[in-house]
N, C-alpha and C positions, 0 to 999 in steps of 0.2 A: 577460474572464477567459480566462486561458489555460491549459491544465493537460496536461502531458504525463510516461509514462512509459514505464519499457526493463520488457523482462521479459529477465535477462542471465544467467538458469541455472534448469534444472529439473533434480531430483534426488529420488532416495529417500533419506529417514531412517527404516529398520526398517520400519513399516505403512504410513508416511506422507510421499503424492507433497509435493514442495516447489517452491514456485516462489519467484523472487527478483529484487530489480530496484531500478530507483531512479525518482523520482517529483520534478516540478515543476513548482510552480505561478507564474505571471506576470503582470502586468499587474493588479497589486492580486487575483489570484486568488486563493481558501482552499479549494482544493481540487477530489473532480473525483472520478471511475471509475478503476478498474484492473479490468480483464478479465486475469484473472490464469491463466488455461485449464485452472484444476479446474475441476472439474465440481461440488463440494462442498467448501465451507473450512470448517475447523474454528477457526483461531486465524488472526491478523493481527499481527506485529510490524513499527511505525512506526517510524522514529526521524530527529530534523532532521540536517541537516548545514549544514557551512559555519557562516553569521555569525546563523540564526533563532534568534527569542526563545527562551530555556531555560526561562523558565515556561510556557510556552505549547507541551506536544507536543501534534503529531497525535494524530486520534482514527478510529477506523473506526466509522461512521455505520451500524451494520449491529447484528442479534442475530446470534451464532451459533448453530449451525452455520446460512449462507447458501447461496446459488448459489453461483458461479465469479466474480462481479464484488463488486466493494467497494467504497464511496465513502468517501474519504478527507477530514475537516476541518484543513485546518493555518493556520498566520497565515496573513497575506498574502503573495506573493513570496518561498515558503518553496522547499527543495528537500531531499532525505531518502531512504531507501532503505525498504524495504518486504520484509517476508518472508510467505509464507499457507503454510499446512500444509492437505491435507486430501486427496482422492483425487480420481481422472482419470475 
C-alpha cells in the first residue's frame, strides 16, 4: 500500500488556520495519514477526483475536534483533495 499527499496552501478563513492539498493512494491502497501542520482540526473535507467510485467517498477516520494528523479511508487506488480547518 502506498499512500501519498501535497499540502499546496495554507491560509486563514476569519478565526480559522486552513490547510489544503491533494491525497493518493496506490497499489490496491485505501488510504493513509495527512499531517496536515495544525496543531488542532476542527473539520476535514474529502472529495474523489478523477475516474473513483461515486458511491464510495472518503471518509476521515478520526472524532473531532483531533491533533494535526488524520487518517483518511478511500477505495482502493483512489486519489482526491482534502481541506482541514482548525488552528496552528
Amino acid at each position: 500500500m502506498t499512500f501519498a499527499y501535497t499540502i499546496d496552501k495554507q491560509t486563514v478563513f476569519g478565526d480559522q488556520e486552513v490547510a489544503m492539498g491533494t491525497f493518493t493512494s496506490s497499489d490496491a491502497g485505501t488510504g493513509g495519514n495527512i499531517i496536515t501542520g495544525l496543531k488542532r482540526i476542527t473539520n476535514v473535507t474529502l472529495q474523489h477526483t478523477g475516474a473513483a467510485v461515486v458511491a464510495s467517498a472518503p471518509v476521515v477516520n478520526e472524532t473531532m475536534p483531533c491533533d494535526g494528523t488524520v487518517t483518511i479511508v478511500t477505495v482502493a487506488n483512489a486519489a482526491g483533495i482534502w481541506i482541514a480547518y482548525g488552528s496552528r
